[in-house]
PDB file of N, CA, C and O in Angstrom:
ATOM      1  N   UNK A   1     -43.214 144.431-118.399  1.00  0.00           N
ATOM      2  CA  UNK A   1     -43.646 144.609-119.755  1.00  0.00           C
ATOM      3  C   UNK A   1     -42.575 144.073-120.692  1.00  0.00           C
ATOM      4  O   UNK A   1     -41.430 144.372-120.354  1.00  0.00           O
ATOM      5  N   UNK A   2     -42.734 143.145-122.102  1.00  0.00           N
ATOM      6  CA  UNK A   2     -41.832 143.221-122.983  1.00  0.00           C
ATOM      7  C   UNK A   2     -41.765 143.787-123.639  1.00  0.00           C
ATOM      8  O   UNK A   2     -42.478 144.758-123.890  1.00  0.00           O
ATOM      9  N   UNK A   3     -40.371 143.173-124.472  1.00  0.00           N
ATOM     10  CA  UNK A   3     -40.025 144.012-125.424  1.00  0.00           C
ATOM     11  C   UNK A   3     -40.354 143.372-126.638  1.00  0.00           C
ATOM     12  O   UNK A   3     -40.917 142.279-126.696  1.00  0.00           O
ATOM     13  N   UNK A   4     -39.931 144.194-127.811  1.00  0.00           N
ATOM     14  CA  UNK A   4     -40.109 143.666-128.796  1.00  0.00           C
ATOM     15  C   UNK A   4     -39.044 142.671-129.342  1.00  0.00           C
ATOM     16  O   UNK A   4     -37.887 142.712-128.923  1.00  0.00           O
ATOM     17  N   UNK A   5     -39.468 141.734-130.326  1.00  0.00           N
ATOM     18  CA  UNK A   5     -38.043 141.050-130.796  1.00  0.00           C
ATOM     19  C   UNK A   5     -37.888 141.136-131.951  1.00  0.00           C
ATOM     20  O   UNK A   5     -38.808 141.722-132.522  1.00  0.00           O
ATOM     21  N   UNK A   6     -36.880 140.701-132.731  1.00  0.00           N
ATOM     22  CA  UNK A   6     -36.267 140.430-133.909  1.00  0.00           C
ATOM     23  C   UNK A   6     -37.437 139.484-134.687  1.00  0.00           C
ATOM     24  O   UNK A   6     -36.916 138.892-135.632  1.00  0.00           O
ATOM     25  N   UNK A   7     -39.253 139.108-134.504  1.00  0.00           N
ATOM     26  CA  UNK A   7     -39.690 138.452-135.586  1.00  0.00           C
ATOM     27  C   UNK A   7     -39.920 139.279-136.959  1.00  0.00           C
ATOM     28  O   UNK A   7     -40.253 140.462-136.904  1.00  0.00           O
ATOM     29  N   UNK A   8     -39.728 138.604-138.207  1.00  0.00           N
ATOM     30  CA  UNK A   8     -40.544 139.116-139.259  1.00  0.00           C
ATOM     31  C   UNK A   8     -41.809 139.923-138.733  1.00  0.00           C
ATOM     32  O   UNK A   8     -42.202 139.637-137.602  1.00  0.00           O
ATOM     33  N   UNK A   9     -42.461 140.872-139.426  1.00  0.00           N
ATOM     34  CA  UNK A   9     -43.352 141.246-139.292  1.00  0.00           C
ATOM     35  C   UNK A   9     -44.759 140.157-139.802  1.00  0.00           C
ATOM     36  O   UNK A   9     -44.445 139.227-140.546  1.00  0.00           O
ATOM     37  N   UNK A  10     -46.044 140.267-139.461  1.00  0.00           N
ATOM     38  CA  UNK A  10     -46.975 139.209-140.122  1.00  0.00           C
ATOM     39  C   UNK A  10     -46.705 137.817-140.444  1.00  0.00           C
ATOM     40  O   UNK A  10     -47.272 137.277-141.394  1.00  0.00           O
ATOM     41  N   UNK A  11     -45.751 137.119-139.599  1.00  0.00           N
ATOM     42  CA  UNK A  11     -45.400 135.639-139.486  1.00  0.00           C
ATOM     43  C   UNK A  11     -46.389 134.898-138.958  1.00  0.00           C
ATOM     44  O   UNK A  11     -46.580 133.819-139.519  1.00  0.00           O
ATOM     45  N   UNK A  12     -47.312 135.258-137.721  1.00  0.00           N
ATOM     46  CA  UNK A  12     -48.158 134.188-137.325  1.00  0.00           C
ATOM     47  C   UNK A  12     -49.366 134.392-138.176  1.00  0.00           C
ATOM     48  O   UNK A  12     -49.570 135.434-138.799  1.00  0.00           O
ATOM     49  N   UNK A  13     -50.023 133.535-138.179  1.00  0.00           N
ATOM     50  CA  UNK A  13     -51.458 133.797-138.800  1.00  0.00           C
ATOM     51  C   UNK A  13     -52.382 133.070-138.200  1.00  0.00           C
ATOM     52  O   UNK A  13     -52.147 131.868-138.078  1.00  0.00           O
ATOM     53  N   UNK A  14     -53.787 133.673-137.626  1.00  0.00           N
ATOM     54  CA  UNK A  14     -54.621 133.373-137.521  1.00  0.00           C
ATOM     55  C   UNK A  14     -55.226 132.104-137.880  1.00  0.00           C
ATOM     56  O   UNK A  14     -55.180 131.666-139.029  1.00  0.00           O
ATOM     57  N   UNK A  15     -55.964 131.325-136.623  1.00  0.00           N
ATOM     58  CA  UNK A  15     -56.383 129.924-137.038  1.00  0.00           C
ATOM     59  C   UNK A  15     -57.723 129.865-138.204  1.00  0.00           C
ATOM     60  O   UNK A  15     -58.574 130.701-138.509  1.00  0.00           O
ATOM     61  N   UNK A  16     -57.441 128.429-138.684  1.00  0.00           N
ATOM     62  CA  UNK A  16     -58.212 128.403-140.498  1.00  0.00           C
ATOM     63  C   UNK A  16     -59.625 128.382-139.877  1.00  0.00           C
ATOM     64  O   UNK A  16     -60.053 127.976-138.796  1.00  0.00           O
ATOM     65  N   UNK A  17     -60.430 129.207-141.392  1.00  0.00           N
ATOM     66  CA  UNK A  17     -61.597 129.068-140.855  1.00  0.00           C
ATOM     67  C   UNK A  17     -62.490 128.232-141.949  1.00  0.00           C
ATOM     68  O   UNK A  17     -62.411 128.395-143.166  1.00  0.00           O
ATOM     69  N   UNK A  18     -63.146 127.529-141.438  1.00  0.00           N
ATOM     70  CA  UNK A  18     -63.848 126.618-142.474  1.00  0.00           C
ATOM     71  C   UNK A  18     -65.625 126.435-142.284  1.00  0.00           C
ATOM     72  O   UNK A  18     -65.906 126.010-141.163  1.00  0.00           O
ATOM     73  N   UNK A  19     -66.845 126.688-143.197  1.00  0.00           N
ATOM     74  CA  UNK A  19     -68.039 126.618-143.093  1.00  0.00           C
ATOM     75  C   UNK A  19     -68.608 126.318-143.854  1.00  0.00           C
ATOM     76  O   UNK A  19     -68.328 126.623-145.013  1.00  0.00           O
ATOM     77  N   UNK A  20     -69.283 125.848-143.647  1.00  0.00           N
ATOM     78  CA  UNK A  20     -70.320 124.575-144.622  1.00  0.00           C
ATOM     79  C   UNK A  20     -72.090 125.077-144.995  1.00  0.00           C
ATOM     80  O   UNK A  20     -72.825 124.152-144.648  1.00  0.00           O
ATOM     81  N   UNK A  21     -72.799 126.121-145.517  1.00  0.00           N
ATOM     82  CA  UNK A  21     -74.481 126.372-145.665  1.00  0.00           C
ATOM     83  C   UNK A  21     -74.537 125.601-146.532  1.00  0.00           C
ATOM     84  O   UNK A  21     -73.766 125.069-147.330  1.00  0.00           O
ATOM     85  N   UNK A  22     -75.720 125.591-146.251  1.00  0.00           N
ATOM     86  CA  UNK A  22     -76.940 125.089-147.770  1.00  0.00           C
ATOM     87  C   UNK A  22     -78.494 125.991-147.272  1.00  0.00           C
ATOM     88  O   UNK A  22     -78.583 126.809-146.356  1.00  0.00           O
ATOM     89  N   UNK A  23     -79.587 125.528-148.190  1.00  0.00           N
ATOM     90  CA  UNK A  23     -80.778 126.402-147.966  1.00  0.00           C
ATOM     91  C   UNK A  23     -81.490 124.806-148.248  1.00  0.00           C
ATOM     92  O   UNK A  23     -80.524 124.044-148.294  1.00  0.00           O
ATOM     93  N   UNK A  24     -82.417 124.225-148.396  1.00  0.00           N
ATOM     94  CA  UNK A  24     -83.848 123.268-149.026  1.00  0.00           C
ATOM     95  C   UNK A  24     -85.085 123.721-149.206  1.00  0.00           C
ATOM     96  O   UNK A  24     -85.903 123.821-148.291  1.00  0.00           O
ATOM     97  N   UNK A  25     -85.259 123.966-150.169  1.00  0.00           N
ATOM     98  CA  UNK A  25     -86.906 124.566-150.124  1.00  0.00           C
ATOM     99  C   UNK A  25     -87.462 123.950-150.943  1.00  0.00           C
ATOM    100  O   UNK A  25     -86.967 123.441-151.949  1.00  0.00           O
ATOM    101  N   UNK A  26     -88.818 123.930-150.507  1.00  0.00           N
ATOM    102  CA  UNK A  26     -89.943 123.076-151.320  1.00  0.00           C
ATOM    103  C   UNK A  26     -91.158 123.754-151.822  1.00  0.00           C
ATOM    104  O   UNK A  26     -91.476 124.488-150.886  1.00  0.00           O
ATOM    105  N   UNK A  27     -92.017 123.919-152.779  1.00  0.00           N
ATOM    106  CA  UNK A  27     -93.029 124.543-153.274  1.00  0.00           C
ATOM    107  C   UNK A  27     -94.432 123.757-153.658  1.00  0.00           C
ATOM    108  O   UNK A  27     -94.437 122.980-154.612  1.00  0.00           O
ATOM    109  N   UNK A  28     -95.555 123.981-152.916  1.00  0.00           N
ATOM    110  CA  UNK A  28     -96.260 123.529-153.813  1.00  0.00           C
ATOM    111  C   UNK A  28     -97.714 123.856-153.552  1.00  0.00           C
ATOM    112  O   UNK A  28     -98.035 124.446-152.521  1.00  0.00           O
ATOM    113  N   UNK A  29     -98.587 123.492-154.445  1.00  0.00           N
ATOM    114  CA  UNK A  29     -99.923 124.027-154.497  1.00  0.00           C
ATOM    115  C   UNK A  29    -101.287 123.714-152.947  1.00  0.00           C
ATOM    116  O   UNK A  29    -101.513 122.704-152.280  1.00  0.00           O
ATOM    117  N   UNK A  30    -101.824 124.948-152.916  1.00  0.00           N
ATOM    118  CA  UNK A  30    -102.516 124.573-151.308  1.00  0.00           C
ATOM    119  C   UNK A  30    -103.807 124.339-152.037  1.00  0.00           C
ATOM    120  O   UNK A  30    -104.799 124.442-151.314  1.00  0.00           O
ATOM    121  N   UNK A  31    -104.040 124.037-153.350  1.00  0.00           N
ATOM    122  CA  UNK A  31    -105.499 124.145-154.027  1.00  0.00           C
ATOM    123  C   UNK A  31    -105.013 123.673-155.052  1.00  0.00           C
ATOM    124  O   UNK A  31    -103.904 123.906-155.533  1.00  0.00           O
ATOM    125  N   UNK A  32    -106.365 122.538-155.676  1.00  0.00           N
ATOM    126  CA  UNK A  32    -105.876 121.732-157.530  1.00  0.00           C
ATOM    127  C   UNK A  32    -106.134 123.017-157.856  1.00  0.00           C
ATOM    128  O   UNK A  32    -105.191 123.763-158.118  1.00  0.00           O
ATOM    129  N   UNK A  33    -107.377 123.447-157.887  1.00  0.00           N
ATOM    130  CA  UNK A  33    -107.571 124.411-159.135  1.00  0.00           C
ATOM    131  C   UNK A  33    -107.374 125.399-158.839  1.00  0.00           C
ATOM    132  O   UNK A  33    -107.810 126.161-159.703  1.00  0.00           O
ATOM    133  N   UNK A  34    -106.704 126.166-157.650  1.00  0.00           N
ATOM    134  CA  UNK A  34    -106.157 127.260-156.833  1.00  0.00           C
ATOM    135  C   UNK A  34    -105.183 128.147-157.731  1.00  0.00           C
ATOM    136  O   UNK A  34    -104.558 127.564-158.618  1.00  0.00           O
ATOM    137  N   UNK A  35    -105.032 129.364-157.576  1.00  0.00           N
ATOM    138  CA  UNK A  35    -103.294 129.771-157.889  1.00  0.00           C
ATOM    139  C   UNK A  35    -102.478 129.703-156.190  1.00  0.00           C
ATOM    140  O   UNK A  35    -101.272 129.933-156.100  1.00  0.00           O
ATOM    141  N   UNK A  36    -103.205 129.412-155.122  1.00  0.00           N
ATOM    142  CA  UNK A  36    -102.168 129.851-153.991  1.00  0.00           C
ATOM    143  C   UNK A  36    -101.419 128.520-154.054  1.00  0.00           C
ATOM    144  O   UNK A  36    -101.476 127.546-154.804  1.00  0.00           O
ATOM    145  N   UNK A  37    -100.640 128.875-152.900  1.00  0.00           N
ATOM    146  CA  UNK A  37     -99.233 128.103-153.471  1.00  0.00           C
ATOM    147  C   UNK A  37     -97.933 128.372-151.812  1.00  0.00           C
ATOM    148  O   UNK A  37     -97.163 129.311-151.614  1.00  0.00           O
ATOM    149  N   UNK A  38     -98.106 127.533-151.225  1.00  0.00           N
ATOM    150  CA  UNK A  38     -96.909 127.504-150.252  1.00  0.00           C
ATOM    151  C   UNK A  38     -95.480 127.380-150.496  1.00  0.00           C
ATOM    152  O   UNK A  38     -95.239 126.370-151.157  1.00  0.00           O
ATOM    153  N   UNK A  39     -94.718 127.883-150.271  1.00  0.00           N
ATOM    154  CA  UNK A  39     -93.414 128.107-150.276  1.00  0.00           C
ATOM    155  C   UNK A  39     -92.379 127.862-149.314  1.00  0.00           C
ATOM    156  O   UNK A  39     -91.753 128.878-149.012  1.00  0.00           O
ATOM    157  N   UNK A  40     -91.835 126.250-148.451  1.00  0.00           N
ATOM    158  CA  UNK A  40     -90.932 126.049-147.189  1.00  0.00           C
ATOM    159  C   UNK A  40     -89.875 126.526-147.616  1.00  0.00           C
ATOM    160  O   UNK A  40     -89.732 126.608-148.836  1.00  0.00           O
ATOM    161  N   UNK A  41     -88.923 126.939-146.800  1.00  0.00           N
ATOM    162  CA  UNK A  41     -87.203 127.175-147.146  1.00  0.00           C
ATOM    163  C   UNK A  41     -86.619 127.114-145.549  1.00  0.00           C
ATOM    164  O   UNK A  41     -86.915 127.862-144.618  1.00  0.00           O
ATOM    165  N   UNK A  42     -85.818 126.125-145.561  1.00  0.00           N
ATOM    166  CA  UNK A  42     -84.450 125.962-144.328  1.00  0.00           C
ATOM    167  C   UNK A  42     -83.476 125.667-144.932  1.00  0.00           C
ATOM    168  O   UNK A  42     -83.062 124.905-145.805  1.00  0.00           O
ATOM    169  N   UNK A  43     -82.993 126.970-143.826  1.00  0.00           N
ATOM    170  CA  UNK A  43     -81.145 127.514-144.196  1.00  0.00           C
ATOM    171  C   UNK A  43     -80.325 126.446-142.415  1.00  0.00           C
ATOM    172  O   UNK A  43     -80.630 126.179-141.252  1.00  0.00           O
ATOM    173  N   UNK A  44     -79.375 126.271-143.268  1.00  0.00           N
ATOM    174  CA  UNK A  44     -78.983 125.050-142.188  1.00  0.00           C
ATOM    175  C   UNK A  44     -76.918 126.409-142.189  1.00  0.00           C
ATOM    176  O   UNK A  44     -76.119 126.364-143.125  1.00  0.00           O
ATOM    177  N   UNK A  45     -76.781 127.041-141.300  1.00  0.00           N
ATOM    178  CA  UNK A  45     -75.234 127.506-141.553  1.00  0.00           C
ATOM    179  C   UNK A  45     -74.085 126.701-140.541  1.00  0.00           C
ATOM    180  O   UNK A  45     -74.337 126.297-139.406  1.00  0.00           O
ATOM    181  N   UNK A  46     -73.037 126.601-141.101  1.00  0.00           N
ATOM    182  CA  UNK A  46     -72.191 125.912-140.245  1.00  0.00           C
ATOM    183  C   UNK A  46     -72.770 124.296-139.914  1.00  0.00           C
ATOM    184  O   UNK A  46     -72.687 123.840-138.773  1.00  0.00           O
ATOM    185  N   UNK A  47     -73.357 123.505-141.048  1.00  0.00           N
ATOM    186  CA  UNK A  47     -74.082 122.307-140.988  1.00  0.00           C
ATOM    187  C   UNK A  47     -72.812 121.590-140.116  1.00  0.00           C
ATOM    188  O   UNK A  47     -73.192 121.163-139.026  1.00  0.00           O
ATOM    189  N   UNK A  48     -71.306 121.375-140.418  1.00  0.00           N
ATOM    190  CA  UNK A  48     -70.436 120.620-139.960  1.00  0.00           C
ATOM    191  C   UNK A  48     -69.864 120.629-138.435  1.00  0.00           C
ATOM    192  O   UNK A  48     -69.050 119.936-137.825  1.00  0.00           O
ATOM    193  N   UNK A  49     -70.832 121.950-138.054  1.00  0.00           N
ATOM    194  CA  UNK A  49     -70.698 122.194-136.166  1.00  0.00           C
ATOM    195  C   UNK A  49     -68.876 122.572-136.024  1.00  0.00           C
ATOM    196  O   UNK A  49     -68.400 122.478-134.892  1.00  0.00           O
ATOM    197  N   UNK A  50     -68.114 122.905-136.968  1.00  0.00           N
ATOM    198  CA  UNK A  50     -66.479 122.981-136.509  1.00  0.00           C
ATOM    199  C   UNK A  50     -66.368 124.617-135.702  1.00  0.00           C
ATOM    200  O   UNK A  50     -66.680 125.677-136.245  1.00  0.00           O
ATOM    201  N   UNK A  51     -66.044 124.517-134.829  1.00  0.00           N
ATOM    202  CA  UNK A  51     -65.403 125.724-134.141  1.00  0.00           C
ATOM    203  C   UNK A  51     -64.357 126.982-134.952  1.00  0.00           C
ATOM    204  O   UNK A  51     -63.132 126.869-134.907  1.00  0.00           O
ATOM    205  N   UNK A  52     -64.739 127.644-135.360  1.00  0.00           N
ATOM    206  CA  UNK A  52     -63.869 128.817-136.118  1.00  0.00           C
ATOM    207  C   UNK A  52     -63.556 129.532-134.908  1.00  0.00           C
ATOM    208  O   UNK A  52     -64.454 130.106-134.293  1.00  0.00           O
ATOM    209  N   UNK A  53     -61.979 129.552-134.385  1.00  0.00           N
ATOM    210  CA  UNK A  53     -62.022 130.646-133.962  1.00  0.00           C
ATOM    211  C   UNK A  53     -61.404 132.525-134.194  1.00  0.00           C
ATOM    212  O   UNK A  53     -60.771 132.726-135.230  1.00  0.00           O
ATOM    213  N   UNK A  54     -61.551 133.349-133.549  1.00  0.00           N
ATOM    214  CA  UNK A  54     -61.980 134.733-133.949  1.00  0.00           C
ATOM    215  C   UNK A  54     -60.525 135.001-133.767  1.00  0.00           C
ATOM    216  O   UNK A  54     -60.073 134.227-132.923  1.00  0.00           O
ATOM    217  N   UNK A  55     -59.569 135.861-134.278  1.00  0.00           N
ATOM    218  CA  UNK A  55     -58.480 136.321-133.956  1.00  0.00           C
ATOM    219  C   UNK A  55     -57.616 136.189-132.271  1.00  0.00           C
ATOM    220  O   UNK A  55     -58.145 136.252-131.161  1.00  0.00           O
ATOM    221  N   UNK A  56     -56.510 136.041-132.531  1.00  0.00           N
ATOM    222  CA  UNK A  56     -55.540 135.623-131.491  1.00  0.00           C
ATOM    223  C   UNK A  56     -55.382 137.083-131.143  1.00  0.00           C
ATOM    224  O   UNK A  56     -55.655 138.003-131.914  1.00  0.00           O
ATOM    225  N   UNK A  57     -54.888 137.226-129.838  1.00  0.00           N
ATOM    226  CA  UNK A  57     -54.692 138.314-129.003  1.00  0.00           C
ATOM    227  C   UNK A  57     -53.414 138.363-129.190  1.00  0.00           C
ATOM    228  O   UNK A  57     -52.744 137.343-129.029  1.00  0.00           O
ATOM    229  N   UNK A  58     -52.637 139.970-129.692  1.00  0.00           N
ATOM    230  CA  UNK A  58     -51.394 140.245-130.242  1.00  0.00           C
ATOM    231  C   UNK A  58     -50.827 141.444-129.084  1.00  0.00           C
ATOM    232  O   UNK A  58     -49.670 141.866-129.091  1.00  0.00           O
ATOM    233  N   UNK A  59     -52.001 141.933-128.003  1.00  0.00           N
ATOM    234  CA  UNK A  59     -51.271 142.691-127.326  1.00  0.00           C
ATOM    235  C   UNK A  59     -50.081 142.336-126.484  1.00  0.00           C
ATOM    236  O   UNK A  59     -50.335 141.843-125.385  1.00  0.00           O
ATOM    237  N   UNK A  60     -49.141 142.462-126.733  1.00  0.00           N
ATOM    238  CA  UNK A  60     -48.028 141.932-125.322  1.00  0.00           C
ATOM    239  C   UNK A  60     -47.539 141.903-124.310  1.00  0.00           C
ATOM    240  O   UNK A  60     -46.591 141.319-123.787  1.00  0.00           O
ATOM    241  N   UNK A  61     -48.679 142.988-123.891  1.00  0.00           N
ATOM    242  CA  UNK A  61     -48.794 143.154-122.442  1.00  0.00           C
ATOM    243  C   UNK A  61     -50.504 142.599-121.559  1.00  0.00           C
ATOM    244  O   UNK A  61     -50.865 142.904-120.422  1.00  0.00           O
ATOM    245  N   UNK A  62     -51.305 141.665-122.664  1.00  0.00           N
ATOM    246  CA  UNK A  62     -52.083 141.465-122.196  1.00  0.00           C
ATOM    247  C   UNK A  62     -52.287 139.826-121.398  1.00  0.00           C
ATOM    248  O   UNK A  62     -51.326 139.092-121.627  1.00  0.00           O
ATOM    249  N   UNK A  63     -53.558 139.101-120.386  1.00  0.00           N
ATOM    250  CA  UNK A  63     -52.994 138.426-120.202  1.00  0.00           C
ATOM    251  C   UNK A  63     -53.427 136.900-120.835  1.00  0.00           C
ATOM    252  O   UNK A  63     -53.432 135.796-120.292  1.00  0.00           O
ATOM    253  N   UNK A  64     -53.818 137.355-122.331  1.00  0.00           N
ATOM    254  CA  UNK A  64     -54.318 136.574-122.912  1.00  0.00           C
ATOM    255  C   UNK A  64     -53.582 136.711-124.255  1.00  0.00           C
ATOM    256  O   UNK A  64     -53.921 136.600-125.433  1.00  0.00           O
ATOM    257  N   UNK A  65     -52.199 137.055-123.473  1.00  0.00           N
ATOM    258  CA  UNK A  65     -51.584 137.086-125.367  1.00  0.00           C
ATOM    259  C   UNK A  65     -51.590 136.336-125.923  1.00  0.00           C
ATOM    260  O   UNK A  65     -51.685 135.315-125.241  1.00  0.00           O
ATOM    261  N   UNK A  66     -51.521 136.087-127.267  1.00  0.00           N
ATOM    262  CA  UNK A  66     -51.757 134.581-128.712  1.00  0.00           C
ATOM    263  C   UNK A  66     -52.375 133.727-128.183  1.00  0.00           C
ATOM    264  O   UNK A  66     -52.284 132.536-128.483  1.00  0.00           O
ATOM    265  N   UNK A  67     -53.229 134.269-127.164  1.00  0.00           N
ATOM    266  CA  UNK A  67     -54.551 133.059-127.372  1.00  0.00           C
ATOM    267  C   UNK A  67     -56.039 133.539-127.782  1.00  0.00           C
ATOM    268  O   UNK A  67     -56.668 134.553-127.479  1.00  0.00           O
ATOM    269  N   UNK A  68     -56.276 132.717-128.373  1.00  0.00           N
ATOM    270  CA  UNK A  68     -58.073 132.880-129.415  1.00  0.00           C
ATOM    271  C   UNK A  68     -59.002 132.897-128.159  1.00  0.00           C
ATOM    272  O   UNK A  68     -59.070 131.917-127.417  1.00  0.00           O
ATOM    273  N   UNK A  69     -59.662 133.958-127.960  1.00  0.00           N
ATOM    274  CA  UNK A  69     -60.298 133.726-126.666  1.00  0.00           C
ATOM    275  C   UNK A  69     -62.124 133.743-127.103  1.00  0.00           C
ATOM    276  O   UNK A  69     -63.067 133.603-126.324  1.00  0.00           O
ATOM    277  N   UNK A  70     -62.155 133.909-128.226  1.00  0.00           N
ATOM    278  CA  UNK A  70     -63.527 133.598-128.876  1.00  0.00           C
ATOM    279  C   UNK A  70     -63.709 133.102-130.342  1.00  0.00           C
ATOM    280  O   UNK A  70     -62.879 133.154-131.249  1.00  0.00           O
ATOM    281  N   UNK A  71     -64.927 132.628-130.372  1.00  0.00           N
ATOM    282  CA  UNK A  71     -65.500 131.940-131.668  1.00  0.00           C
ATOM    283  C   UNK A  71     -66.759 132.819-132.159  1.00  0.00           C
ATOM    284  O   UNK A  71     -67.447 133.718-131.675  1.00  0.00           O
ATOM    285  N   UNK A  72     -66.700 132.004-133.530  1.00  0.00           N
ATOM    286  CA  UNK A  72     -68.219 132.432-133.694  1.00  0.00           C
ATOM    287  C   UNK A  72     -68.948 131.491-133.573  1.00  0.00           C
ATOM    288  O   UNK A  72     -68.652 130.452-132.982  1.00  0.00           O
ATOM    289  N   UNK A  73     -70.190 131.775-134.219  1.00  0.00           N
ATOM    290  CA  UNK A  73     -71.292 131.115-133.493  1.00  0.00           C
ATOM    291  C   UNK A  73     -71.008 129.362-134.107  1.00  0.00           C
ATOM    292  O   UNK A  73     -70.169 128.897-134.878  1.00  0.00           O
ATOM    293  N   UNK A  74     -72.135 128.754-133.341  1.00  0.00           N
ATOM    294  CA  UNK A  74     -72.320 127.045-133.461  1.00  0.00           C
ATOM    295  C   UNK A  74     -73.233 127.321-134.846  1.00  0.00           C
ATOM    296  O   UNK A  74     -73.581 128.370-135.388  1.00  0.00           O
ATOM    297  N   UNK A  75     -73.517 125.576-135.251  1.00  0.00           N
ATOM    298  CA  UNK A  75     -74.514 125.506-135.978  1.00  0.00           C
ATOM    299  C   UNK A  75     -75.662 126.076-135.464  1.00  0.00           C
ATOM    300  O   UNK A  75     -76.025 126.032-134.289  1.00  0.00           O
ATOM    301  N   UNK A  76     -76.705 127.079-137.191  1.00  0.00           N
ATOM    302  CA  UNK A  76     -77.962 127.208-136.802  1.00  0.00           C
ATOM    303  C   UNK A  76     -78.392 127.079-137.587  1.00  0.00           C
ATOM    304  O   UNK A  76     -77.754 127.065-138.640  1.00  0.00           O
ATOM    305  N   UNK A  77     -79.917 126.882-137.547  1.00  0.00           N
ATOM    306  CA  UNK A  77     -81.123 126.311-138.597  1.00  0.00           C
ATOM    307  C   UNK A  77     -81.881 127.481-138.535  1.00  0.00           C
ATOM    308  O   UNK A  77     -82.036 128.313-137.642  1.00  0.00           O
ATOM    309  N   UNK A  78     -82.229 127.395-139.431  1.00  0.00           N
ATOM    310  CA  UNK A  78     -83.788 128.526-139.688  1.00  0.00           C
ATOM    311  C   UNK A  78     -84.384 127.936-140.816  1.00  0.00           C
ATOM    312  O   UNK A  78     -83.933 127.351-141.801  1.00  0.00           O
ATOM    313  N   UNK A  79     -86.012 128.366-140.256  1.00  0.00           N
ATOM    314  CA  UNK A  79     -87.145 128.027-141.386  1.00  0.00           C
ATOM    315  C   UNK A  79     -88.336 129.063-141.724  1.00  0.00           C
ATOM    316  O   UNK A  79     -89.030 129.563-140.838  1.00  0.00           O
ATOM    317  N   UNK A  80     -88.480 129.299-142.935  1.00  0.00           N
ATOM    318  CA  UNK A  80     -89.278 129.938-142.928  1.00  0.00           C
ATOM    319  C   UNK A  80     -90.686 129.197-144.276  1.00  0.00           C
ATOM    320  O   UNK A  80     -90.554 128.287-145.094  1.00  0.00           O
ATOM    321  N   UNK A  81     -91.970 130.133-143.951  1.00  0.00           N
ATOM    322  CA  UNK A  81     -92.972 129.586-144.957  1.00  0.00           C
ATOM    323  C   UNK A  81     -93.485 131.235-145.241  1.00  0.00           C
ATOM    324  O   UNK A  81     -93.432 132.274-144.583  1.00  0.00           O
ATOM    325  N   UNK A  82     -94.115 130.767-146.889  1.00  0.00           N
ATOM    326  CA  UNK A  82     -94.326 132.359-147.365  1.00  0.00           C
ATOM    327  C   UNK A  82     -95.794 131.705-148.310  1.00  0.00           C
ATOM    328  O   UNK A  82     -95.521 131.224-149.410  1.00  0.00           O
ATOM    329  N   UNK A  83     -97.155 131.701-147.914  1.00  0.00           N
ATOM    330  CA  UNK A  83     -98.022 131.859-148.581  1.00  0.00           C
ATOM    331  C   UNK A  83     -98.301 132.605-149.731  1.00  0.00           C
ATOM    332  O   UNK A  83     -98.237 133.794-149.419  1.00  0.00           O
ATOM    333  N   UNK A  84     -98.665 132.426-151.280  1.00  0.00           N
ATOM    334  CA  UNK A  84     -98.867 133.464-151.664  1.00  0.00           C
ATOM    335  C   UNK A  84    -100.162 132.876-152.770  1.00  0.00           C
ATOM    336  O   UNK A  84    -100.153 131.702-153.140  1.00  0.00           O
ATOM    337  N   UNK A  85    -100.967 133.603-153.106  1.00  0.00           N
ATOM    338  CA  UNK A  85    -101.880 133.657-154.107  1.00  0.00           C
ATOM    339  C   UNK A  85    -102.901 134.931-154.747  1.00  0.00           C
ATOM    340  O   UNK A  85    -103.660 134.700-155.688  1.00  0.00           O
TER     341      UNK A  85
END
């Protein structure tokens, strides 16, 4: 097991995290003389696909110390449609 050393306290820091959304939605009439009316929307998160990863392992007796052993998620899309009249 180690010991502790002589670092500053809170010197390392966690790798940068960087993410990119947007949403597109479109509207428009399902009838000329109708009131109904369709409504698309896609949410696009993490459009740039970069790997964020999740906190570094600080235990010092573990055997994955200061390494990032997970991420979050990849790019995802979603779509949705909302009828209304």
């Amino acid at each position: 097991m180690g010991t502790e050393g002589n670092l500053q306290r809170n010197v390392y820091r966690n790798p940068g995290f960087a993410t990119l959304d947007s949403a597109i939605t479109k509207g428009f009439p399902l009838r000329r003389e109708g009131r109904a009316r369709m409504d698309l929307r896609f949410e696009f998160f993490n459009i740039l696909n970069r790997t964020n990863l999740l906190a570094v392992d600080g235990a010092m007796n573990s055997g994955t110390f200061s390494r990032a052993t997970s991420s979050l998620d990849a790019r995802v899309i979603q779509g949705g449609a909302k009828i209304s009249f």
